[in-house]
C-alpha positions in Angstrom: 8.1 -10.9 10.8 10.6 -8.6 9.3 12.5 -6.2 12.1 15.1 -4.3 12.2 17.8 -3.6 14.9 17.8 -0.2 14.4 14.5 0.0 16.5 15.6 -1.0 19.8 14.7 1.3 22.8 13.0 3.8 20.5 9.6 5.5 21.0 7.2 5.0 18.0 3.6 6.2 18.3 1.3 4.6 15.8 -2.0 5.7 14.4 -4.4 3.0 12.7 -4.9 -0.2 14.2 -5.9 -2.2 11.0 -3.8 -4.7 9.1 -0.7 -2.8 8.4 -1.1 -0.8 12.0 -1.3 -4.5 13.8 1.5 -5.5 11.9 3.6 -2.5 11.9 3.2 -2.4 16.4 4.0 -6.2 16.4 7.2 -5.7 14.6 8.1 -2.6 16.8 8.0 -4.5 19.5 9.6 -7.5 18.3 12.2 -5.5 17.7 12.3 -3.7 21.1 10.6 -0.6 20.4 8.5 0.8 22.8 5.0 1.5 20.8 2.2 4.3 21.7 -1.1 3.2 19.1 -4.6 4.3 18.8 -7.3 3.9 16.4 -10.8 5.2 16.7 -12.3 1.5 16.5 -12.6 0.2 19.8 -12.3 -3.2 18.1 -9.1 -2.9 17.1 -7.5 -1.3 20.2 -9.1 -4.7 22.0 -7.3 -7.0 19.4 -4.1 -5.4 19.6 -4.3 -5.2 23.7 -7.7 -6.7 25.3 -9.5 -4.8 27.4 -8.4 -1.4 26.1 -11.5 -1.4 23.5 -13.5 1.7 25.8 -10.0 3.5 25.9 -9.8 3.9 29.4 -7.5 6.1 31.9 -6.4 2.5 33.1 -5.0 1.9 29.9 -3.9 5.5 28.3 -6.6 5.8 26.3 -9.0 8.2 26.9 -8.9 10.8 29.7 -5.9 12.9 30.2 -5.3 16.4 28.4 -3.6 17.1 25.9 0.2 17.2 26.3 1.1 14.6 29.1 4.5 12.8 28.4 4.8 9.4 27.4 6.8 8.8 30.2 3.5 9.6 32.5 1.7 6.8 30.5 1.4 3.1 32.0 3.0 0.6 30.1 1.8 -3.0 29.4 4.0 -5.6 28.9 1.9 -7.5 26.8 1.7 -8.5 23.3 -0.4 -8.1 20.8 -3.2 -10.8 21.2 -1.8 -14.0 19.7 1.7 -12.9 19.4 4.2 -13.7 20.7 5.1 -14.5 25.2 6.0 -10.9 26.2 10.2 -10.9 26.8 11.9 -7.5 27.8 11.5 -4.1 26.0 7.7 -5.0 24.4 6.0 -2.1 25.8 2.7 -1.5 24.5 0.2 2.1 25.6 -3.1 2.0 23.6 -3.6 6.1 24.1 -5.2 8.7 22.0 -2.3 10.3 20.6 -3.6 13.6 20.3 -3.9 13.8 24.2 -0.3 13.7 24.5 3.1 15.8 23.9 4.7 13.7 20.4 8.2 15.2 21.3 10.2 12.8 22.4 9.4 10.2 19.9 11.7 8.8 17.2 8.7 8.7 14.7 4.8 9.1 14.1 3.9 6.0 12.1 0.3 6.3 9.8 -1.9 4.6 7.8 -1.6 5.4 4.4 -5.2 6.5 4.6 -4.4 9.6 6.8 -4.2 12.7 5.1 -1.0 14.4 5.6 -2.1 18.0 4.3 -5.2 17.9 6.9 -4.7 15.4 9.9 -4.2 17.3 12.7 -1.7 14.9 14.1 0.4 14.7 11.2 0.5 18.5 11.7 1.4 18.2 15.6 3.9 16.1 14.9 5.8 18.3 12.4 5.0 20.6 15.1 7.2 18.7 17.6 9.8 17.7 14.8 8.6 13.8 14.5 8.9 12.4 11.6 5.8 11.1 9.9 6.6 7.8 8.2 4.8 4.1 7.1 5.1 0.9 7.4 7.4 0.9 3.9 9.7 3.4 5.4 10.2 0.7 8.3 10.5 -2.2 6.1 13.4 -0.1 4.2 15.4 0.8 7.6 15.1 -2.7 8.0 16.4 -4.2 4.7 20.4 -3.9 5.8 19.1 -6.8 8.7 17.7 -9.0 6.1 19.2 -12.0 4.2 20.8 -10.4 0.5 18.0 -9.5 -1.8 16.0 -7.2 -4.4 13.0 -5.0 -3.9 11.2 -3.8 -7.3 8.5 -0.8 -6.5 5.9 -0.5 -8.9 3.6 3.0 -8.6 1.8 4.6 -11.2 -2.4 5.3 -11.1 -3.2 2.6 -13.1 -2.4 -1.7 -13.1 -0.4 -1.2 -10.4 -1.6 -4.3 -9.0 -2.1 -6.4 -12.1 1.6 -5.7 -12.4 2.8 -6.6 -9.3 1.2 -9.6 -9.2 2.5 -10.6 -12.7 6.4 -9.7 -11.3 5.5 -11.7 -8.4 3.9 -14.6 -10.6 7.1 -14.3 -13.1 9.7 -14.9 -10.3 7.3 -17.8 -9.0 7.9 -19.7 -12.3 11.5 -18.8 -12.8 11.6 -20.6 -8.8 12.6 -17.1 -7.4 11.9 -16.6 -3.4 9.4 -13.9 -3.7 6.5 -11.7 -1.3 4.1 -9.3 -2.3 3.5 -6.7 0.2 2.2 -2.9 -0.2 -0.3 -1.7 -1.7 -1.7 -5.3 -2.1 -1.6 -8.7 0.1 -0.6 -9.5 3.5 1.2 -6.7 5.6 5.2 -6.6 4.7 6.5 -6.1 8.3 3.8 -8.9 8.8 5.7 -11.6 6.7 8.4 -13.9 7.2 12.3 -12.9 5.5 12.8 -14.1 2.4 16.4 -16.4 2.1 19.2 -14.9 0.5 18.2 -14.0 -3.5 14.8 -13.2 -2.3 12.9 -10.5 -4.3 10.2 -8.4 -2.8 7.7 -7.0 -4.8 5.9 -3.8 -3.5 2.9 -2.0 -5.2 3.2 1.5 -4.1 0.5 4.2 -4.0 1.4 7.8 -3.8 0.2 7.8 -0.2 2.5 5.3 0.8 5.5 7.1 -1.3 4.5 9.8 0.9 5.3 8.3 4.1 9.1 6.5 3.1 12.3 8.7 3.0 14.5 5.6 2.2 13.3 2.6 0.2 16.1 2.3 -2.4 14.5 -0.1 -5.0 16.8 -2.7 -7.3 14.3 -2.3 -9.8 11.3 1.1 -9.6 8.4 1.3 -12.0 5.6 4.2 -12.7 3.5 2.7 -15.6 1.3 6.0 -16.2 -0.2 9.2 -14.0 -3.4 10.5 -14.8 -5.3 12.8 -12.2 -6.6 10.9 -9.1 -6.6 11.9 -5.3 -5.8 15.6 -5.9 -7.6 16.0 -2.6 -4.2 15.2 -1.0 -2.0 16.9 -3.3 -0.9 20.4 -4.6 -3.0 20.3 -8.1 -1.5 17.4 -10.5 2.0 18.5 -10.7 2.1 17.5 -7.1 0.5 14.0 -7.4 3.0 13.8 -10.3 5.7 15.2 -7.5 5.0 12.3 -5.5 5.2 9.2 -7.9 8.5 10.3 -9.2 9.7 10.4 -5.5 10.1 6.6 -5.5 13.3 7.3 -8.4 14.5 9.8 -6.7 15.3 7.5 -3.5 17.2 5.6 -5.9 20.7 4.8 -5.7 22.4 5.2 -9.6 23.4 1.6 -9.8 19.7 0.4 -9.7 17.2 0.1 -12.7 14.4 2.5 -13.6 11.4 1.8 -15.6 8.8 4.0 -17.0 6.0 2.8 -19.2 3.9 5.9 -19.5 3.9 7.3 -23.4 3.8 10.2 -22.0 6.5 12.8 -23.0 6.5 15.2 -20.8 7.1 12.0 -17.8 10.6 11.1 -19.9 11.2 15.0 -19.4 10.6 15.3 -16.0 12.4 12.0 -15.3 15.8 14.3 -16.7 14.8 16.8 -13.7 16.2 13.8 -10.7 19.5 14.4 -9.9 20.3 11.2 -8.2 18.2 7.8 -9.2 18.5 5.4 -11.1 21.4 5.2 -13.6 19.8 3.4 -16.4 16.5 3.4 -17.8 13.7 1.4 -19.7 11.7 3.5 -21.3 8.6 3.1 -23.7 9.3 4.7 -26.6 6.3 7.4 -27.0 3.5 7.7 -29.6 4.3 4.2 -30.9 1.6 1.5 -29.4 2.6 -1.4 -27.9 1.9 -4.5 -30.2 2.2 -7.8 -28.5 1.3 -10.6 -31.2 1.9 -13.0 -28.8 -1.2 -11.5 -26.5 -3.6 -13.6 -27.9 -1.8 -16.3 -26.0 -1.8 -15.0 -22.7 -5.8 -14.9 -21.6 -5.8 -13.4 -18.1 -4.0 -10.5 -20.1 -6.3 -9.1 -22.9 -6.3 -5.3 -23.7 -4.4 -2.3 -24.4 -4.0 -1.5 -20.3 -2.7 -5.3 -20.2 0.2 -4.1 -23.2 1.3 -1.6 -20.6 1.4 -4.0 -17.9 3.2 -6.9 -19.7 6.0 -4.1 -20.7 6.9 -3.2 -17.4 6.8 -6.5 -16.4 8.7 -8.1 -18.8 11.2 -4.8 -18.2 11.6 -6.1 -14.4 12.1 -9.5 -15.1 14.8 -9.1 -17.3 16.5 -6.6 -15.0 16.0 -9.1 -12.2 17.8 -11.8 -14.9 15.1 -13.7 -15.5 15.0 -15.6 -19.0 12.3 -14.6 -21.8 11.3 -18.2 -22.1 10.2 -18.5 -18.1 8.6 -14.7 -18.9 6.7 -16.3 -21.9 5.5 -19.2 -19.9 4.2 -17.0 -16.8 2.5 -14.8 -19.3 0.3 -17.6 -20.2 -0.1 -19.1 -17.1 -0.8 -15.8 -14.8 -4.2 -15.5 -13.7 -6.6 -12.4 -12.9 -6.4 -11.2 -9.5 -10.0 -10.6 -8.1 -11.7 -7.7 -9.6 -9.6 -7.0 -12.0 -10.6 -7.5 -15.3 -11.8 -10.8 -14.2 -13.8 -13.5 -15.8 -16.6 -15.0 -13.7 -18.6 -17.2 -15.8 -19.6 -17.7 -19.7 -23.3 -18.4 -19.6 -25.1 -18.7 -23.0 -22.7 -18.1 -24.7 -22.4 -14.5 -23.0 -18.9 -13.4 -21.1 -19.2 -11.7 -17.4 -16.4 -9.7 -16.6 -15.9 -8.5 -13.2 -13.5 -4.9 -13.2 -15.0 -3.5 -10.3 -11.4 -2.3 -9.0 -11.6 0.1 -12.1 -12.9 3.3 -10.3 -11.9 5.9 -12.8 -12.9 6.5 -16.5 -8.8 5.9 -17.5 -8.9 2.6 -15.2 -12.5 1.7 -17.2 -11.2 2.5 -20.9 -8.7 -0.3 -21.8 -11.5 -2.5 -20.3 -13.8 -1.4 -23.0 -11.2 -1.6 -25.7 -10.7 -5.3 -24.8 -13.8 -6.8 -26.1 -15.4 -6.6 -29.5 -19.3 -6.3 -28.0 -19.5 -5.0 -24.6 -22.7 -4.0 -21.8 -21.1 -1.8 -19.6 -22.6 -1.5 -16.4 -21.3 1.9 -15.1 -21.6 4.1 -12.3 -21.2 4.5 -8.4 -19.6 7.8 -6.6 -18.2 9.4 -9.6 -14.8 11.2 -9.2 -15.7 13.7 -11.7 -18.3 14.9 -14.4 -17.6 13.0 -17.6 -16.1 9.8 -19.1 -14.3 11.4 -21.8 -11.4 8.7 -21.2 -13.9 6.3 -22.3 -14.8 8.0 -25.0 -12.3 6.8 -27.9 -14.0 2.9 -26.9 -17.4 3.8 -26.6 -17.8 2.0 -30.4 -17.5 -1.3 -28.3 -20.3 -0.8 -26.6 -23.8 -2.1 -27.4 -25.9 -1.2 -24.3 -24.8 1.0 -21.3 -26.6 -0.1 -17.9 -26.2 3.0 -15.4 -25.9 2.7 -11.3 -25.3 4.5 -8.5 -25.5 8.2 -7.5 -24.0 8.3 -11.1 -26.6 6.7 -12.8 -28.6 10.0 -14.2 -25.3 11.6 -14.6 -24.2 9.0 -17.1 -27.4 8.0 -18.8 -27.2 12.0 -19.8 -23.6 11.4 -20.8 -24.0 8.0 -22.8 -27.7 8.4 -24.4 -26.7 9.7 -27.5 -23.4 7.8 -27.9 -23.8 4.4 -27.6 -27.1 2.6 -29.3 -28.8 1.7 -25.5 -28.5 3.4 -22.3 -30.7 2.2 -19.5 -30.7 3.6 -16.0 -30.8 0.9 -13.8 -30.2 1.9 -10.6 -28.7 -1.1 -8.6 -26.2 -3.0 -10.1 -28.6 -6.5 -9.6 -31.2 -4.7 -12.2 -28.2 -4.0 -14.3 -26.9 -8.1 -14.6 -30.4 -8.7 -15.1 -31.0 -7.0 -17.8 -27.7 -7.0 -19.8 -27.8 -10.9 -19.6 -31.3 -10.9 -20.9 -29.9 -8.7 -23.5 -26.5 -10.1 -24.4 -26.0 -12.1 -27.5 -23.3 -15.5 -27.7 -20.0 -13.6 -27.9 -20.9 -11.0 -26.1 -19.3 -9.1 -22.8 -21.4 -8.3 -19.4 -18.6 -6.1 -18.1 -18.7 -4.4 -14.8 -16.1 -1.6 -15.0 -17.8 1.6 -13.0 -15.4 4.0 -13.7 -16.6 5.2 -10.2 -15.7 4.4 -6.7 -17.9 2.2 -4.7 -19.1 3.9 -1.6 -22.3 5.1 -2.4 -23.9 1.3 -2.4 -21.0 -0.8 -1.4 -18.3 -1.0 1.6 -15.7 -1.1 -1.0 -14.7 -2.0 -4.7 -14.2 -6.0 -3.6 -17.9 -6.1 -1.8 -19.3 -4.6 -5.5 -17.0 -7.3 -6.8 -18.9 -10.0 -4.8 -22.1 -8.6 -5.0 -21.8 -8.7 -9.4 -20.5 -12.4 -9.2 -23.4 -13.4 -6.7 -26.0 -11.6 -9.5 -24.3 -13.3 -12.2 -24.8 -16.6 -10.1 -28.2 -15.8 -9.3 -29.2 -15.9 -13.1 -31.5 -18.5 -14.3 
């Protein structure tokens, strides 16, 4: 696991016990921190130290009023389960931190998930002075202890993902050490150093930019902003705020990269004092034309363009040659759920998007196929799919879902030539395979978020590959 030095004998306090909270307490105390964590789960809390899942006084978790120190609460030396043999300085206290006084601890370390503007711990802990920092704040205080290498960031609201795995994938083929961590993959604090020349790639949300003071990346990418999670966020100048953060933490003798065409993103980029000191920049109103696209399957569309640029931006910042770029651009492969191809059956295409939970996310997906079904719908983020709307001449049939369902069969039924409302999204494969035509597209891209039938956008995922499977 990655550590730094930096953390020994200091008092962390860690809220969120799920993959990057396991990972992030493990590393603390590998690195002889002395860790406070809770998470509402009882599960978790018994994974990270058994027999803490009720939170019990016996083991700091539940009883106790607010304000008692952390020097009044028991420590366990003991691991997390399946770590490591204890050694000196692992000190573990599963507690709920808002029973006790933060001041006094070197940091408050969240979930990306937490709120910041609302949680009332984040707010206790500016409160006491604490900073309020993630797991990619810890990975950058622990870079100076690692074997020389690169980190590229890559934010933006769209293909962050896509992109980081086509950097990572890139590298791969030029035989470049490389991780993925973020946003996407295994926990970073969770995975072993890279040797010396190593690159790690990190997709970066605006949450996680949130929570890191320090990460000075080689290479940093925002490929586009368009509004999403304004929840958290003062309107969308502050969203935009945020993104922009990750150059700003940028020493000047690293690279910058912005694919937006978005003009008034190249102005705002003039407004960092520090950052990076040169720049790749798409030039704006002029569409990207790859000729070569054709050649790289697992890459089709208009969003893909976007993606390949920044890549191909990174890469050669990085060094790598354009003939290893070429050949990993026709080799890469679709993550899961991403513009991914399931199965051809009669002739007919099923495309699985279902990570596309906006209508910008779901537009290039309809501008990559000639003759699309569109099943669309879930827990809409908003009231119309007028991002959609310049592609909406690809698309044949429209098979609604979800608590969106009537909400979009109003929107689509007298713009495309057949709008059904389906309902659930088994109906939907049903009928747009009984309706598809050889050369056609079944393409799930909901241009909603999953929660109203689904646990999360990878469960939809499964459950539209297990419909497609279910087919006669």
């Amino acid at each position: 696991m990655i550590v730094a030095r930096d953390w020994a004998g200091k008092r962390y306090a860690v809220l969120g016990l799920a993959r990057s909270g396991a990972a992030t307490v493990s590393a603390l105390l590998a690195g002889g921190a002395s860790v406070v964590a809770w998470d509402s789960d009882p599960a978790k809390r018994d994974v990270i130290l058994p027999g803490t899942g009720r939170g019990t006084s016996e083991a700091g978790g539940g009883g106790g009023a607010r304000g008692a120190s952390f020097a009044e609460a028991p420590l366990h030396h003991q691991p997390p389960a399946g770590g490591p043999p204890p050694r000196a300085g692992e000190d573990l206290v599963i507690a709920d931190l808002e029973t006790i006084d933060l001041s006094g601890f070197d940091a408050l370390v969240v979930s990306p998930g937490v709120p910041l503007n609302t949680h009332p711990l984040a707010a206790a802990a500016r409160e006491a002075g604490v900073p309020v920092i993630g797991d990619i704040e810890l990975f950058a205080q622990g870079r100076k202890d690692l074997p020389p290498h690169k980190v590229v960031g890559i934010t933006g609201t769209n293909g962050k993902s896509t992109t980081t795995a086509l950097v990572h994938h890139i590298l791969k083929t030029a035989g470049v050490p490389t991780l993925m961590g973020g946003n996407i993959g295994l926990p970073i604090l969770g995975q072993e150093p890279l040797p010396e020349g190593g690159v790690y790639v990190l997709e970066l949300s605006s949450y996680q930019i949130d929570l890191t003071q320090s990460l000075d990346c080689d290479v940093a990418v925002l490929l586009n902003i368009t509004p999403d999670h304004l929840d958290r966020y003062d309107g969308f100048a502050g969203y935009i705020d945020s993104k922009l953060r990750l150059f700003a933490m940028q020493t000047h003798d690293h690279e910058g990269v912005l694919a937006a065409d978005d003009e008034s993103l190249h102005s705002r980029l003039l407004d960092i004092s520090d950052g990076p000191g040169s720049w790749t920049k798409r030039v704006c109103g002029v569409p990207l034309d790859w000729p070569e696209q054709a050649n790289w399957p697992a890459l089709q569309g208009p969003h893909n363009a976007e993606n390949v640029f920044a890549a191909r931006a990174v890469a050669l910042a990085l060094g790598i040659h354009a003939d290893i770029v070429e050949t990993a651009l026709r080799t890469y492969a679709s993550l899961p759920h991403r513009m991914q191809h399931v199965a051809t059956r009669n002739g007919v295409a099923f495309v699985n998007d279902s990570k596309a939970t906006n209508p910008e996310s779901t537009a290039p997906a309809l501008a990559a196929f000639p003759r699309v079904h569109w099943i669309v719908g879930g827990k809409r983020k908003g009231d119309d799919l007028d991002a959609c709307a310049p592609h909406l001449g690809h698309v044949v049939a429209a098979y609604t879902i979800g608590e969106a369902a009537q909400t979009f069969f109003d929107l689509l039924k007298d713009k495309v030539p057949v709008v059904e409302q389906s309902g659930t999204l088994e109906a939907a494969v049903a009928h747009a395979a009984a309706a598809a035509q050889p050369g056609d597209t079944v393409l799930l891209s909901p241009a909603c978020a999953s929660f109203d039938q689904f646990r999360d956008y990878e469960a939809r995922g499964d459950a539209f590959r297990a419909a497609v499977e279910a087919l006669a």
